[in-house]
C-alpha positions in Angstrom: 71.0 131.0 127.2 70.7 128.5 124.1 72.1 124.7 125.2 73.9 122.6 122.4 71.2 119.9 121.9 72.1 116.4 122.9 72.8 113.7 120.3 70.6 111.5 119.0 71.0 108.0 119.6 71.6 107.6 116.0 74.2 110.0 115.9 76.0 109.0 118.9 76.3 105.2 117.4 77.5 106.6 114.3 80.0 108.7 115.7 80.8 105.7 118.3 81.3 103.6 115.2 83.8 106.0 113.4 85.7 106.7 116.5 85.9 102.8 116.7 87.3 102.3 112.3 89.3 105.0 112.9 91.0 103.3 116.2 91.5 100.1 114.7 92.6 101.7 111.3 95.3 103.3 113.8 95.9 100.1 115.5 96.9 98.6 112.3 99.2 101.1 111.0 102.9 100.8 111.8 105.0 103.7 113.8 106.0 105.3 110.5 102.3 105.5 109.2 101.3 106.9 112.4 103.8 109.3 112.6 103.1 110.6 108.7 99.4 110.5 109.4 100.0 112.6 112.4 102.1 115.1 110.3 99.1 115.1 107.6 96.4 115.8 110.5 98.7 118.9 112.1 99.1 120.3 108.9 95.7 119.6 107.4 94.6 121.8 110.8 96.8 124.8 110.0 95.5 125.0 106.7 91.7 125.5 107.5 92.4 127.6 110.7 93.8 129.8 108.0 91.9 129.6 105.1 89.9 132.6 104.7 93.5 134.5 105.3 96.1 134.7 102.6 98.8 135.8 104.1 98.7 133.2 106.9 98.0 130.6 104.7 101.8 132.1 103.1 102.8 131.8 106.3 101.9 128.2 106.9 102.9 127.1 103.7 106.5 128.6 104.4 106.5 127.0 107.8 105.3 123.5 106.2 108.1 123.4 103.6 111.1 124.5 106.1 109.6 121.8 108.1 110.4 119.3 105.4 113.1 120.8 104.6 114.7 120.1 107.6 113.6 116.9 108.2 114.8 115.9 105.1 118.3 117.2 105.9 118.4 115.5 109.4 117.0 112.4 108.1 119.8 112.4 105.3 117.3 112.1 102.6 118.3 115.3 100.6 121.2 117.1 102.4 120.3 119.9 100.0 116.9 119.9 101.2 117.1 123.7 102.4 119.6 124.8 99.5 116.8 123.9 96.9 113.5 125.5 99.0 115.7 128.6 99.1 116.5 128.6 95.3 112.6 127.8 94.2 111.2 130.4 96.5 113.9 132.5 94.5 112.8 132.1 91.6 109.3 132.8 92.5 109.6 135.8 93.7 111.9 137.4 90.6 108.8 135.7 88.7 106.3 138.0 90.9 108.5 140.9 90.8 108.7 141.1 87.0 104.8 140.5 86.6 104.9 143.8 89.3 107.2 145.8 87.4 105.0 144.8 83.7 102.6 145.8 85.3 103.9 149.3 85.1 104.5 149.5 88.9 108.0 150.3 90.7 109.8 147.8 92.3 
């Protein structure tokens, strides 16, 4: 059975170190930023569990936009916020269906 090899001191200060700027980066951000950077981190880890897969990279797209969508809504920032993700992803997809059907394929 192969064992994961054990740090190097080097490696483990250097990873001590970045653990330490990235808790006093945190320390200095306010709620809001914290929150947002959070958001960023949980969707930045979606999108490379998925990245060799198309369709759930679709998938989490979609699920990424509703997300703002709604929080938009809730938040009273664009009360239309749904209205308009439903009208652009509309519009895409007549755009995709007339590339399929110049493409001499039925619809």
């Amino acid at each position: 059975m192969t064992s994961t090899p054990e740090p190097t001191t080097a490696q483990a200060a250097r990873s001590q170190a970045a653990a330490s700027a990235t808790a006093s980066r945190r320390a200095s951000m306010t709620p809001e930023q914290r929150r947002r950077e959070n958001l960023r981190a949980f969707w930045q880890q979606r999108y490379q569990a998925c990245a060799d897969d198309p369709g759930e990279l679709a998938r989490v797209s979609f699920d990424r936009a509703r997300a703002a969508a709604t929080r938009a809504q809730r938040a009273g920032v664009a009360p239309m916020a749904m209205y308009e993700l439903a009208e652009l992803l509309h519009k895409w997809a007549e755009q995709v269906e007339a590339k399929h059907q110049e493409a001499g394929h039925a619809p």
